[in-house]
C-alpha positions as CSV (number, residue, x, y, z in Angstrom):
1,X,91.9,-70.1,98.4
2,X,95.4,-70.0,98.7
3,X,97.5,-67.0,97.2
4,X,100.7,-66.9,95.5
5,X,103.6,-64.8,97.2
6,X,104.1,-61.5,95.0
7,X,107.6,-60.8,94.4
8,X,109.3,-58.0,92.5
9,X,112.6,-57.5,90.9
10,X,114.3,-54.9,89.4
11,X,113.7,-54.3,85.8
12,X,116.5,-55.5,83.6
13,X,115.8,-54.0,80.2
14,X,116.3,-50.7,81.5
15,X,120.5,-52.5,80.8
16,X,120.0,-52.3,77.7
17,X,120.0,-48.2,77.8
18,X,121.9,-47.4,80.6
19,X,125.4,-49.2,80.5
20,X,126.0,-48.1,76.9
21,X,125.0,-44.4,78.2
22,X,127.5,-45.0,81.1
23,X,130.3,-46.4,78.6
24,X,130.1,-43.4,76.4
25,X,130.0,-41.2,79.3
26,X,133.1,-43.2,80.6
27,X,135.2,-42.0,76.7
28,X,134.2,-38.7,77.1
29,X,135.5,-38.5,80.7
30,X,138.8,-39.9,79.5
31,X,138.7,-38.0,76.5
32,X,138.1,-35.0,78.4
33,X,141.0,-35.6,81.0
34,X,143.6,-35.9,78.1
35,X,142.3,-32.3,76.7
36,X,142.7,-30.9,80.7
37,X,146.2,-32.1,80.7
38,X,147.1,-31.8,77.4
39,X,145.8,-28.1,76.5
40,X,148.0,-25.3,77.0
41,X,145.1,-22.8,77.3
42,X,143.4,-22.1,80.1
43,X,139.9,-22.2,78.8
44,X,140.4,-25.3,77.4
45,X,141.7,-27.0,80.8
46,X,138.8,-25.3,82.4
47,X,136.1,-26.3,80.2
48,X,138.0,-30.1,79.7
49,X,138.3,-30.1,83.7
50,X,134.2,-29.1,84.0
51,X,133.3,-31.6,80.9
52,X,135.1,-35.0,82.1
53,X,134.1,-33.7,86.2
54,X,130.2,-33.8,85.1
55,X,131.0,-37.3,82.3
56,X,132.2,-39.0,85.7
57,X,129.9,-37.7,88.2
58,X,126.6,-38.8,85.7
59,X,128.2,-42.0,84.2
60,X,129.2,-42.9,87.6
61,X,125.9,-42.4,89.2
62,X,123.8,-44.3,85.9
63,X,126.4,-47.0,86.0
64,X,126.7,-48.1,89.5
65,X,122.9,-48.3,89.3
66,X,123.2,-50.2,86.3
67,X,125.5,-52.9,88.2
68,X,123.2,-53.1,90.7
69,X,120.5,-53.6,88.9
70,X,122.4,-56.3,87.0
71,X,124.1,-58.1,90.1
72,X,120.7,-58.0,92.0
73,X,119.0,-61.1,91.6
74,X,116.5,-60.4,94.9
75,X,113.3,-59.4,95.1
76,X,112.9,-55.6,96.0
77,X,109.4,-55.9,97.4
78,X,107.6,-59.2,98.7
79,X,104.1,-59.4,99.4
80,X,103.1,-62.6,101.0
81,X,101.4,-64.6,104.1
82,X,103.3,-62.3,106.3
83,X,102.7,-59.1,105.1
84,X,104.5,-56.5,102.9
85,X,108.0,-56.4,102.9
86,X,110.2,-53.5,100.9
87,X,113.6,-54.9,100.5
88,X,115.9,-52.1,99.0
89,X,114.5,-50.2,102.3
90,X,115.7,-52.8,104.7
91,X,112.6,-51.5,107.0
92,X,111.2,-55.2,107.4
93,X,108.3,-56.6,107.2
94,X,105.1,-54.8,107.5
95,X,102.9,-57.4,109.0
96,X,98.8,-57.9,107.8
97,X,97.6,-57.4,111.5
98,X,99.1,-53.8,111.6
99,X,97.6,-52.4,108.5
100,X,94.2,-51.0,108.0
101,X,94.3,-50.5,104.5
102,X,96.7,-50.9,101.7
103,X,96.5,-49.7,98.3
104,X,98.2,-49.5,94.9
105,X,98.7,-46.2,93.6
106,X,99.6,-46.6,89.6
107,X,99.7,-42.9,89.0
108,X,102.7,-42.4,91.6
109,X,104.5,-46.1,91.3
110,X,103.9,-46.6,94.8
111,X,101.6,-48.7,97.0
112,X,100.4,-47.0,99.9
113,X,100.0,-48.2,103.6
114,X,97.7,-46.6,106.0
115,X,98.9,-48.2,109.4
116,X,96.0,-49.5,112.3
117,X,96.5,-48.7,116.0
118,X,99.5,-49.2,116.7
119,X,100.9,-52.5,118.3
120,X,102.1,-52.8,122.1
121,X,105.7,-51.7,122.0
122,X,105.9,-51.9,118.3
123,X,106.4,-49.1,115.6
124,X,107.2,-49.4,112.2
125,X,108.8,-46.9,110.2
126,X,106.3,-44.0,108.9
127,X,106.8,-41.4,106.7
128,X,106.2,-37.7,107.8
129,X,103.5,-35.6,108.4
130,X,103.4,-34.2,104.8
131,X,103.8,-37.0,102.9
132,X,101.1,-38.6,105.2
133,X,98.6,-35.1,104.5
134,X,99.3,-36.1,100.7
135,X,99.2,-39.5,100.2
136,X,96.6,-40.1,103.3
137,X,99.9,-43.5,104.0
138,X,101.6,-43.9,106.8
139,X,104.1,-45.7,104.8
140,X,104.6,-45.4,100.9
141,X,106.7,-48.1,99.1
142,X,108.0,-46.7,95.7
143,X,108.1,-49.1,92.9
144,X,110.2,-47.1,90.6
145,X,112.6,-49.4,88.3
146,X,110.2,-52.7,89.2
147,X,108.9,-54.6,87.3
148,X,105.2,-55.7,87.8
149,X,101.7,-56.0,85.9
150,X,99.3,-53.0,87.7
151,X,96.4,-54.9,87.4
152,X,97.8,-58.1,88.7
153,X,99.2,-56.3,91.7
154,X,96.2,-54.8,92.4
155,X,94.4,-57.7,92.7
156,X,96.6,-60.0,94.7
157,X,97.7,-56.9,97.4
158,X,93.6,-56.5,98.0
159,X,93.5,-61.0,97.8
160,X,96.5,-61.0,100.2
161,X,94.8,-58.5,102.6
162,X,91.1,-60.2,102.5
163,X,93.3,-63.3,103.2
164,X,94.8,-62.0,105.9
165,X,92.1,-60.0,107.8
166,X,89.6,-63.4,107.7
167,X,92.3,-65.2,109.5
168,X,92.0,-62.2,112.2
169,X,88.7,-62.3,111.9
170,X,88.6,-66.3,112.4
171,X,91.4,-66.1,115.5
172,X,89.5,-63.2,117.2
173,X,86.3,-65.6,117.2
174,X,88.0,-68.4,118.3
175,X,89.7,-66.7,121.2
176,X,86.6,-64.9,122.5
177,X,85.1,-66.3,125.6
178,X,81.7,-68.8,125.2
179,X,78.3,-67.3,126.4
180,X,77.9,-68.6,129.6
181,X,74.4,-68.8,129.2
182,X,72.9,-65.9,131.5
183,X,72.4,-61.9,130.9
């Protein structure tokens, strides 16, 4: 049976919220500004200075994600043939041979990775020991802001793992030595 690569993006009707939010937030920072400089009192140039400091400060922060989200056409997490692969992280790709057991955690928005012995002279990037006493993961990859279909991701992450560990299975057969015929 072969699987379909899973592949999720950033969800773009969030847009539809956000960069009016941050285009209000952008007139009120102006509008504040004109109030600092323009009021005589000092109240007024201190509570105008406060109001357009916190406008730009939040519509900065919700628009710049909104741009992103916008100009980002990539995937932010891959799940295919090779293993798992969190994109916005930049950590790489978490290959099927190094993890024991994956799962998808729909309460948190994350999917979970619980790591195998390690291989020879390669580490991947773990969280720490708290997160790991919580979660019971070696490495968590948040889904916040993607788009997916729980069920459907469910299903192919355990599909693309059963995949992966009978090829393992079928290479460790094939490269163990024949009986030789004698106790």
């Amino acid at each position: 049976m072969s699987l379909k690569p899973i592949a999720l993006y950033r969800r773009r009707w969030t847009l539809v919220f956000s960069l009016p939010f941050a285009a209000f937030m952008a007139i009120v920072a102006l509008y504040s500004l004109y109030f600092a400089f323009a009021g005589g009192d000092r109240l007024v140039v201190l509570i105008a200075g406060g109001s357009a400091f916190v406008s730009i400060c939040v519509g900065g922060t919700i628009g710049r994600s909104a741009l992103e989200a916008l100009l980002d056409k990539a995937p932010a997490v891959v799940i295919d043939e090779h293993g798992l692969e969190d994109v916005k992280s930049g950590d790489g790709v978490i290959p099927w041979r190094d993890i024991a057991e994956v799962r998808f955690d729909s309460g948190r928005d994350q999917i979970l990775v619980r790591l195998g012995a390690s291989p020879p002279g390669g580490s991947q990037p773990t969280n720490g020991a708290m997160t790991r006493l919580f979660t019971g993961a070696d490495i968590t990859i948040p889904l916040d802001g993607l788009s997916y279909h729980p069920i459907k991701l469910q299903r192919g992450i355990a599909g693309w793992l059963r995949q992966a560990r009978a090829e393992i299975a079928a290479v460790a057969r094939a490269s163990r030595p024949s009986d030789p015929g004698f106790l």
